[in-house]
N, C-alpha and C positions, 0 to 999 in steps of 0.2 A: 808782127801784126798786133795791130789795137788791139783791147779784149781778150789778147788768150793768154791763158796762164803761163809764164815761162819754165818750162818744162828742166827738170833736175840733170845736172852733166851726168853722162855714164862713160864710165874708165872703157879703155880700148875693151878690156875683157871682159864687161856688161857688169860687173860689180858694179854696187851701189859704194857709193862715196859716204862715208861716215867717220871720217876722221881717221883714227888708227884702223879702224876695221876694214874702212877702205883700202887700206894695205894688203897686199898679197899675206895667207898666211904661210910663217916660218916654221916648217917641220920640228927643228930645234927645239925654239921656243915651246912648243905645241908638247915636244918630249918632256922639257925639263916642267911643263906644267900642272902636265898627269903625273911626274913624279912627285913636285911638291903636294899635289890632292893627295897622291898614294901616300906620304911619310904622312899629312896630317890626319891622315886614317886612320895610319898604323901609330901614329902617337895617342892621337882619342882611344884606339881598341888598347896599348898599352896602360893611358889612363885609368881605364874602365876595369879591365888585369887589373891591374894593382890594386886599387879599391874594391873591385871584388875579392882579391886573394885577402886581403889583410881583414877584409868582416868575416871572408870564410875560414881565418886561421883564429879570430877572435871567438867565434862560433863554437870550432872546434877545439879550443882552450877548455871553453866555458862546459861542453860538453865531458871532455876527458877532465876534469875536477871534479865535475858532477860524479862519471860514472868513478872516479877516484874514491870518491866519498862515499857509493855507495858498495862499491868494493870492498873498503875497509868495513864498513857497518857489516857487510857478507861474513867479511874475516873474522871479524868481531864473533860474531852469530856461529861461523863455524866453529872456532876455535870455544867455546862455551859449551858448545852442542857436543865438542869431542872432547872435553874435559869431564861434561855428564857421565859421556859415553864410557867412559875409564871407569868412572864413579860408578855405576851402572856393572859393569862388569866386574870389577872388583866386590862389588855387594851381591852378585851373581855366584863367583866364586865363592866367599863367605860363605853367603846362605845355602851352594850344594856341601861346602863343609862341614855349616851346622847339620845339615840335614842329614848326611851321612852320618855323622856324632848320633844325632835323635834315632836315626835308624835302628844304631847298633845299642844307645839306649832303651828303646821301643823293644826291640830284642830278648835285652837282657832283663827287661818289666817283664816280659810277656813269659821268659822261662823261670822267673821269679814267681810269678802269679800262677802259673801252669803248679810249682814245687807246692805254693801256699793253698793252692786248689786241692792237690793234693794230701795236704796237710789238715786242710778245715774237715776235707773226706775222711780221712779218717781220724779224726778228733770229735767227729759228729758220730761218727760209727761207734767210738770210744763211748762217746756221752748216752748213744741210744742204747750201747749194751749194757752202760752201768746206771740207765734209768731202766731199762728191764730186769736188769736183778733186782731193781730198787722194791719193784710192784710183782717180784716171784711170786711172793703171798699171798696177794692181791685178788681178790673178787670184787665182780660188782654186784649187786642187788638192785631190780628197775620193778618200780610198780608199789611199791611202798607208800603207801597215802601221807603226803603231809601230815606232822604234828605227834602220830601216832607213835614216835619213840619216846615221848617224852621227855623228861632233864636229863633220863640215864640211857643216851641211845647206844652205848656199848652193849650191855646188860640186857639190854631189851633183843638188841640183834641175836646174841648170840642162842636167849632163847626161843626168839621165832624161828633161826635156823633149824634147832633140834625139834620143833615142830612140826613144821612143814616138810623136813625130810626125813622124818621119823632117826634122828638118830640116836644112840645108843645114851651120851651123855650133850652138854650144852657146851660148843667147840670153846675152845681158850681165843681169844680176840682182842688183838693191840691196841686196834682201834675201829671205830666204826664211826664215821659224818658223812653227810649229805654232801655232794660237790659243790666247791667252791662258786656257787653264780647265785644272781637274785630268787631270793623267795616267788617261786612262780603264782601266778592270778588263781582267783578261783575259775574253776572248770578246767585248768591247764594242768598239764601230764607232769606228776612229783619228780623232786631232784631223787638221781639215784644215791644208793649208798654206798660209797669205798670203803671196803672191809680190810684188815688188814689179819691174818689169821698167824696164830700165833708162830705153829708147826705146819710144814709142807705138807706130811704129808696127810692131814684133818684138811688140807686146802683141798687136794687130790679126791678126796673124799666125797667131801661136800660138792664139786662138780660134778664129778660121777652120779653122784647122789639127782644130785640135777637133771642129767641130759638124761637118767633112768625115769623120775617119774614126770618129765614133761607131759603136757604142759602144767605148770604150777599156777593153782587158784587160792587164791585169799580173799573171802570177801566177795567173790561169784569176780573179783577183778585178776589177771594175769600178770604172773609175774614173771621177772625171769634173773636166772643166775648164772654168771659166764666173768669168764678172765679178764683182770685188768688187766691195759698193755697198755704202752707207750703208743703217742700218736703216730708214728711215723712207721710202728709195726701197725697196728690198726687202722691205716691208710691202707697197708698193700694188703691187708686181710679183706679189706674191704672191696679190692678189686675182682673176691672171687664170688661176689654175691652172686653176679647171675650165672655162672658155673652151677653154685651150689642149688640154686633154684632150679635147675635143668636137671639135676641128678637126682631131686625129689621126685618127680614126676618119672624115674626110669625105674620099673618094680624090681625090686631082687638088689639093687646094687647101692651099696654100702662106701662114703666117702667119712673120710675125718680130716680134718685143717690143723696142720702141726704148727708150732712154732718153726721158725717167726713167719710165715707166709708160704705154706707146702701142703700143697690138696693132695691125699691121699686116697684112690678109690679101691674099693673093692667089691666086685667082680658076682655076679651070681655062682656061678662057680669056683668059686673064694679067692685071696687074694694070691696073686701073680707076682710072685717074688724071684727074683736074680739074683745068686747069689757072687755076695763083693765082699771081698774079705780085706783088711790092712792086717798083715802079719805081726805088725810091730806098733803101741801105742805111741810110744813115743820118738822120735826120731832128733835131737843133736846136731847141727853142723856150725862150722867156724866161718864166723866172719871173712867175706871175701871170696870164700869157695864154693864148691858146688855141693846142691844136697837132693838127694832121692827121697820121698816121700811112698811106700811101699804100698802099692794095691792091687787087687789079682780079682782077677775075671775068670768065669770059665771058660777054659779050654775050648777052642774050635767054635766059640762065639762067632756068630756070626757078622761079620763086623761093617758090612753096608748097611745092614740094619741098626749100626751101634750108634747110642748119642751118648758121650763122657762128659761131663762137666765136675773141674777140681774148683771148688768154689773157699773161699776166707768167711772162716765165720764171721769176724769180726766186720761187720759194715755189706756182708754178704755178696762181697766184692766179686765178678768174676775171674778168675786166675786162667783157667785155660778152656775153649770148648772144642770138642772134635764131634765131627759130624761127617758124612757122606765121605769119609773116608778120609779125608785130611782135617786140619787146623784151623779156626779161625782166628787171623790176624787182626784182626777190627773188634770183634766186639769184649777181649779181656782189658781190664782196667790199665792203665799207663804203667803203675808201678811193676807190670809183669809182662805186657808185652814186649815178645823177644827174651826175655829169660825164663819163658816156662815151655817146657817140650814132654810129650808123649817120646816113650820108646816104638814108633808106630810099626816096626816092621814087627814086633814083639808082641801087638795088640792079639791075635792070631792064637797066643801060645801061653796068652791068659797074662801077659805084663801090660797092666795101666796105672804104674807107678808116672809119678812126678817128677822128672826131672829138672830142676830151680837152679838155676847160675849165680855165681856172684850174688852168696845170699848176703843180707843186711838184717843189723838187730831189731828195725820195722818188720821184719819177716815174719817174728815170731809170735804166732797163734795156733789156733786151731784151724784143719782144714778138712772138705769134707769130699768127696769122691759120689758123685750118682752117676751112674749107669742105667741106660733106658736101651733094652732090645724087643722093637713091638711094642706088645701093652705089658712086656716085662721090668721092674723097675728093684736097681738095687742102689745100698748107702751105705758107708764107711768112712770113718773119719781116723786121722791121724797128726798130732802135736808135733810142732815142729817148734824146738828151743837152740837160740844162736848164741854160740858160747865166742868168747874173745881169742884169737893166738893164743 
């Protein structure tokens, strides 16, 4: 018919006609289609494999060099650190060597210096005994007005001594000056005067003479007359001031201060003696061995109540003390502790002899024995000379 459009052929099976398409589809073909899609897949995904594997093996190339490099700088760093470490150790070693070395040096200073301690002790003991015999003689004079001896202060001392102590004639005097210090100010208190007296016993004298007509006035001013002594006895005399100030004030009772520092009191009911006898002055022993020192108590003493003390005159060192019944190990000087013994089982039956081990030719002086039972108090000395094999 005119005017209509003419309508497109359709295949027996209503397919649309389009060329090839218009064709029936072939199974086959259809297989082998999806297979070539699938290998071009599977070629693009091994494409894509492979250029990823070869940046990721470049990657990690790049990576294991790096940590290469910084492995070695590790190794590096460690092997340095444990070569310190050696070093370190070995100078660890060393210095507990030295140190043991200095130990046992330190040691041996220390029992060197302990010996020389020892030594200076009694080399100072030496020097104080033979500066106290030096001033046996020795008085001092205090109160003496500047000026007043004139150009002849020998001559002058000797006869204001026989002066003022009314004595018989004008003593004989070695020497007589004022101590060694500056010329003191006006209104300040005169240097005294060191006397040196000819003979002991005009010294003896003139003391007595002294402490009889105390106080001494010259001048409406006060004098006074007393022993010179070496400084280091006149320190520990000096520690019994206030003792002595205490035993003024007690009525009836009677003290005197011996050489070189031993307060003696006595008693309103006079003095309280114990008798301690040494049988023997002198006593002997040989180098190396042992020696007894002889001294005797009485009998049935009562000996809780005893205090012993074997003292070295020399440096006034203590040698041994017994006390409440036993020994004390602490307070005798080094040179004697452990070689000085009481006979203790003996103390009882009146033996408080010395017995001295392993004597040495340092040993040799004089020593002196006190005994204190209560307010009884006794003294005896005995020489002790170390002769050679």
């Amino acid at each position: 018919m005119s005017g209509q459009t003419p309508q497109q052929s359709i295949s027996p099976r209503g397919e649309e006609d389009c060329g090839d398409r218009g064709r029936p589809l072939d199974l086959e073909i259809f297989i082998k289609a999806i297979d070539g899609l699938k290998q071009d897949i599977y070629d693009k995904l091994d494409s894509k494999i492979d250029s990823f594997s070869t940046a990721l093996r470049s990657e990690m190339a790049l990576i294991r060099d790096e940590l290469n490099s910084a492995v070695a700088t590790l190794q590096v760093t460690v092997d340095t650190h444990g070569s310190t470490i050696k070093d370190l150790e070995r100078s660890a070693t060393s210095c507990s060597d030295d140190l043991g070395s200095l130990n046992k040096t330190v040691k041996a200073l220390k029992d060197e210096l302990k010996v020389v301690k020892n030594q200076i002790k009694g080399v100072q003991a030496k020097c104080d005994d033979l500066e106290g015999r030096s001033r046996r003689n020795n008085i001092r004079l205090v109160g003496v007005p500047e000026g007043l001896e004139g150009p002849r202060p020998r001559e002058f001392i000797s006869k204001f001594l026989q002066d003022i102590l009314h004595l018989d004639e004008a003593p004989l005097l070695d020497r007589a000056h004022r101590s060694r210090r500056e010329k003191p100010g006006e209104g300040a208190p005169p240097r005294p005067f060191i006397i040196r007296v000819h003979y002991f016993h005009v010294r003896e004298e003139i003391l007595r003479r002294a402490r009889e007509a105390a106080p001494l006035l010259h001048q409406g001013k006060r004098l006074s007359i007393f022993a010179d002594f070496a400084p280091s006895v006149a320190k520990l005399r000096a520690e019994f001031g206030s003792a002595k100030r205490l035993l003024r004030a007690c009525p009836g009772v009677k003290f005197g201060l011996f050489f070189p520092a031993e307060l003696r009191i006595t008693l309103p009911g006079g003095a309280l003696q114990f008798d301690i006898r040494t049988p023997v002055a002198v006593v002997t022993a040989v180098v190396n061995e042992d020696a007894v020192l002889p001294c005797t108590i009485p009998p049935g003493t009562n000996i809780p109540d005893l205090e012993l003390r074997w003292i070295r005159e020399t440096g006034n060192e203590l040698v041994l003390f017994f006390q409440k019944l036993k020994e004390d190990q602490e307070l005798p000087g080094d040179n004697y502790r452990g070689r000085a013994h009481l006979f203790t089982a003996q103390l009882s039956y009146g033996n408080a002899s010395l017995h001295l081990s392993r004597v040495q030719p340092s040993d040799a002086d004089l020593y002196s024995c006190s005994a204190f039972v209560g307010l009884e108090y006794g003294y005896a000395e005995v020489e002790l000379k170390v002769a050679s094999k």
